[in-house]
C-alpha positions in Angstrom: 56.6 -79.4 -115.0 53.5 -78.2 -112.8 52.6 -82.2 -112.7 55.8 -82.8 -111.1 56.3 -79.1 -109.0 52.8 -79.6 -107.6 54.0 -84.1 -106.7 57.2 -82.1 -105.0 55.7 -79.5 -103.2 57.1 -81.0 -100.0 55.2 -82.4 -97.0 52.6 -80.6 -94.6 54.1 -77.5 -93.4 54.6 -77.6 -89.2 53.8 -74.0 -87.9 55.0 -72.9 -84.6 54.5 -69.8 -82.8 55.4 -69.0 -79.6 52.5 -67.7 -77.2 52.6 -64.9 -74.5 52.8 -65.4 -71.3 50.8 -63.1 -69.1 50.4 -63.3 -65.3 48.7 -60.5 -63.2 51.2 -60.8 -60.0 54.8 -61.2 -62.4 55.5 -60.7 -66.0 53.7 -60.1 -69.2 56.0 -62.3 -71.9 55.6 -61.4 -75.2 55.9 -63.8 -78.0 59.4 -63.0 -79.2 60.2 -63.5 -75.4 60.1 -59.9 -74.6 59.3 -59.5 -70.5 57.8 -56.8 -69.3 56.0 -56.0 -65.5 52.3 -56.4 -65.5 50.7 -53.4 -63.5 50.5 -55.3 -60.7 54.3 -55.9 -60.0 54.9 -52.6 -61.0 52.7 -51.1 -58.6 54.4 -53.5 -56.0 58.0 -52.1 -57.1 57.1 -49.0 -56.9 55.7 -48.8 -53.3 58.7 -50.6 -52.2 60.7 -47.6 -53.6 59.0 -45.3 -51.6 59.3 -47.2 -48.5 62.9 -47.3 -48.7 62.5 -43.9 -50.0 60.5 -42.8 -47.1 63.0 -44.2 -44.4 66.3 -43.0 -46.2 64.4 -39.3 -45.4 63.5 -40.3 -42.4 66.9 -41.7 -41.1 68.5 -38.3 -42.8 66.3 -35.9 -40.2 67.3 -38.5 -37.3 70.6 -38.2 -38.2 70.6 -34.0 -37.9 69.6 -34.5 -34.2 72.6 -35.9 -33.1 75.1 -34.2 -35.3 78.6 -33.7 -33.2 78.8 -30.5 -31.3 75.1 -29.6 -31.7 72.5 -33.2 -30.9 69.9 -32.5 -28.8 71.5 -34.9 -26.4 74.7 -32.5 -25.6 72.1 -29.4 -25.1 69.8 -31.6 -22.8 73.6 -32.7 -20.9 74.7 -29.4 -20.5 71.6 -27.8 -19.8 71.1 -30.6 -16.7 74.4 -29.7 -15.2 73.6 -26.6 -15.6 70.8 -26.8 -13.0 72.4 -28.9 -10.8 75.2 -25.8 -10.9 73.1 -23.7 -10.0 71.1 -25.5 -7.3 74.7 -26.2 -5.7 75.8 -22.7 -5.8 73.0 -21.6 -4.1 73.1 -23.8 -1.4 77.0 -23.3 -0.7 75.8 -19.5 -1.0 73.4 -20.4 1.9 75.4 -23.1 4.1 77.7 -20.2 4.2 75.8 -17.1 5.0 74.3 -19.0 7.9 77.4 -20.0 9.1 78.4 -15.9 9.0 81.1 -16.8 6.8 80.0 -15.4 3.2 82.2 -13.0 1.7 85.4 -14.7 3.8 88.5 -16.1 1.8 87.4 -19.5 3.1 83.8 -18.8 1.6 85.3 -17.8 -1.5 87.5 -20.8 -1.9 84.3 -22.8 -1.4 82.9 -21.2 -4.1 85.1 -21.0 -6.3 86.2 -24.8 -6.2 82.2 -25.3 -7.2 82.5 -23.5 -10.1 85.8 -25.2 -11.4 83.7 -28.8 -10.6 81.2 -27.5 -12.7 83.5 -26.3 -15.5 84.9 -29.5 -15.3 82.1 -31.5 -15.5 80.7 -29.3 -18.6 84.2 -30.5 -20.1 84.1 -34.0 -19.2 80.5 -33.9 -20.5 81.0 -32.8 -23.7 83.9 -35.1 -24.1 81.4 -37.6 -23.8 78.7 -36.4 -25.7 81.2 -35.7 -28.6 81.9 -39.7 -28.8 78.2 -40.6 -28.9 77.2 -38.4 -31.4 79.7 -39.4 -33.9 78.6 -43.1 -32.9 75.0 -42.1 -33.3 75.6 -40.3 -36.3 77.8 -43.1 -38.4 75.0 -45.6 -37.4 72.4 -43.2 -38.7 74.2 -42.5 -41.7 75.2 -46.3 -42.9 70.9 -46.6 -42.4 70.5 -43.5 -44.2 72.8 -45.3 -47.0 71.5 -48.7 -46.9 68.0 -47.7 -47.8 69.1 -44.7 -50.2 70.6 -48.3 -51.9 67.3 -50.2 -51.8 65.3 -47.6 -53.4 67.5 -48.6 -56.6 68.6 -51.5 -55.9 64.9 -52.8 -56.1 64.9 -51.1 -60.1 68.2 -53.1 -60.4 67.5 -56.3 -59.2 64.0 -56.3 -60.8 65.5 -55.7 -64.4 68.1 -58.6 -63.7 65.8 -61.0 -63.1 63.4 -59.9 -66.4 66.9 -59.9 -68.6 67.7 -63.6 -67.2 64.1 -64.6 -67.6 64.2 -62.9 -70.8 67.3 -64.9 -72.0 66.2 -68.1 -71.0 62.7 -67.7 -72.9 64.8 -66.2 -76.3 66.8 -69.7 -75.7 63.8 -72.1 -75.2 62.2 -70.4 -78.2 65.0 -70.4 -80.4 65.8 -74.4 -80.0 62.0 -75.1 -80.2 62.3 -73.0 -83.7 65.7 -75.0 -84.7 63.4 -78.8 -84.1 60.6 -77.8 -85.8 63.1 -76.4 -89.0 64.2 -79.8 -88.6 61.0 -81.8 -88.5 59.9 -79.8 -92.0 63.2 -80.5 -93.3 62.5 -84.3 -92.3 58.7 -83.7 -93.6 60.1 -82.2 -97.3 62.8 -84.9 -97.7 60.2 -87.4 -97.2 57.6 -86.0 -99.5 60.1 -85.4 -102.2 61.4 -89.3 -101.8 57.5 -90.3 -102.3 56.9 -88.1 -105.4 59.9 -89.1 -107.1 59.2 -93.1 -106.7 55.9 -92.2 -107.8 57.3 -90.5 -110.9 59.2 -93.4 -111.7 56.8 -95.9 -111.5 54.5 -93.7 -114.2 57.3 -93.5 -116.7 58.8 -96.8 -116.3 62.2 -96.0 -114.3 61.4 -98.0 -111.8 62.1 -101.6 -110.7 61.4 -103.8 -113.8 60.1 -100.7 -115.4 62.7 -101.7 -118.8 65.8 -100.3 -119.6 64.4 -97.0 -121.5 61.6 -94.9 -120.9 58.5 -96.1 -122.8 59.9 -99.3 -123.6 57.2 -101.4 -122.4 54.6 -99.2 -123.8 56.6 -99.4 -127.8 57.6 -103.6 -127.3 53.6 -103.5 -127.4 53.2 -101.3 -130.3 55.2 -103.9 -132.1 53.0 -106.7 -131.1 50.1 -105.2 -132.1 51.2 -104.8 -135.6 52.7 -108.0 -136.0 48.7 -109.1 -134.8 47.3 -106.5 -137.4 49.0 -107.6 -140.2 48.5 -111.2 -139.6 52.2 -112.3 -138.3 53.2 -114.1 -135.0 54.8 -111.7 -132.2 58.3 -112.4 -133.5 57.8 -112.4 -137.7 55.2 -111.0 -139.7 54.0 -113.5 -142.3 53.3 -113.9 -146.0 49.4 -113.4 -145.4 50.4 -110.5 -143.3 52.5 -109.0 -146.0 49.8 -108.7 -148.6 47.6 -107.5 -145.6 50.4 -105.0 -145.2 50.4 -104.1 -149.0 46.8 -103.8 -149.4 46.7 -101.4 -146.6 49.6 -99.2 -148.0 47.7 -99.5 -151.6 51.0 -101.5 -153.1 50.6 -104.6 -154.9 51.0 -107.9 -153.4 54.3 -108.6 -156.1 56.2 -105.7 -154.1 56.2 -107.3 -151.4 57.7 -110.8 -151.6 56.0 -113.7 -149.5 58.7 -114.8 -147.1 59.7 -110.6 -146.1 60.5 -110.3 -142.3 58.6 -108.3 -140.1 61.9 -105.8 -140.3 61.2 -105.2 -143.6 57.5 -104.3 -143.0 59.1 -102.1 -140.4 61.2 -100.0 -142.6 57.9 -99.5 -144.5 56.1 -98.2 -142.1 58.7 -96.1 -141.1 59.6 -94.4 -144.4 55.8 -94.1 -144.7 55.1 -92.3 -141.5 
């Protein structure tokens, strides 16, 4: 049996593994098709988090300046109409003491119409102002959002495109490993075919190898005693029948001239 388990053994065995990938700027691929970032990417990844980072904080402060009721632009406004209040006051005050009028009801009027221009103004002013900021403010706060967003969005994006990479490696590898099974199981089958005509041929179950195994190997046997004991292929005659008796120690009347070579066969038989 180790004769034949060592001619089966199959044919030569067709290893495959899969190699890492590595790539200083990308991904380090592992040979199960595991990606990971080399140091370099990461390093990338990370500065582009901050940057977005960086201007989310950034846009944030910016946004505080203008924040409705209180930007820096509404105190600036209403401090500027302020002064120009006061610089027209005082030169009403002035027109009018010079014209001997101050203190009248006609003075008064005059002044008192400034200060309701100026109250309105403030009013209209602010109205304005209020509008801007909350302009200013969305604007600054849909930044403020969009690069919040980034800052993990560059994580996210970055992990979608190692899991696809990922899956398309796992699938190249995995139908490379299904061919080669294949080509050993072609490799094996082939082998075994061999070995067993082989096999065959040795034992005589082959083409024109006889009906039985060892037949050609006893049909000679048989000649070669019928030679031995002096007969033809097909009979063993009367000079090999005393040639036969003499060998088995009988005497040449036991055995009668004209016996067949079956006869000489059934002798040797019962005498094995």
């Amino acid at each position: 049996m180790s004769f034949i388990s060592n001619l089966l053994g199959g044919g030569p065995k067709v290893n495959y593994t899969p190699t890492g990938i590595s790539n200083p700027t990308g991904y380090n691929v592992g040979p199960g098709g595991g990606v990971s970032d080399s140091p370099t990417l990461q390093t990338n990844i990370g500065n582009l988090q901050s940057t977005f980072g960086a201007a989310a904080g950034a846009t944030a402060g910016l946004a505080a300046t203008v924040q409705p009721g209180f930007s820096q632009l509404r105190q600036a406004g209403m401090q500027q109409l302020a002064t120009t209040q006061q610089s027209t006051l005082s030169n009403l005050q002035q027109n009018l003491a010079q014209r001997r009028i101050l203190g009248s009801s006609f003075a008064n009027s005059q002044i008192s119409q400034s200060q309701a221009d100026y109250a309105q103004n403030q009013a209209n002013f602010q109205a304005q102002s209020y509008l801007q900021e909350l302009n200013a403010s969305n604007t600054l706060l849909q930044q403020q959002y969009q690069y919040s967003s980034q800052q993990y969005a560059v994580a996210i994006n970055q992990s979608n495109i190692e899991s696809s990479t990922a899956a398309s490696l796992v699938s190249n590898i995995n139908s490379t490993m299904a061919q080669t099974a294949t080509v050993q199981a072609q490799l094996d089958a082939q082998a075994a075919a061999g070995a067993g005509s082989a096999v065959g041929t040795v034992l005589g179950l082959g083409t024109g190898g006889g009906n039985s195994v060892g037949g050609s190997l006893f049909s000679s046997a048989g000649t070669g005693l019928s030679s031995l004991f002096g007969g033809s292929a097909g009979t063993i005659g009367s000079a090999g029948a005393s040639n036969a008796a003499s060998a088995f120690g009988l005497e040449a009347g036991d055995v009668a001239a004209d016996s067949s070579s079956a006869d000489v066969t059934a002798a040797l038989a019962l005498l094995a």
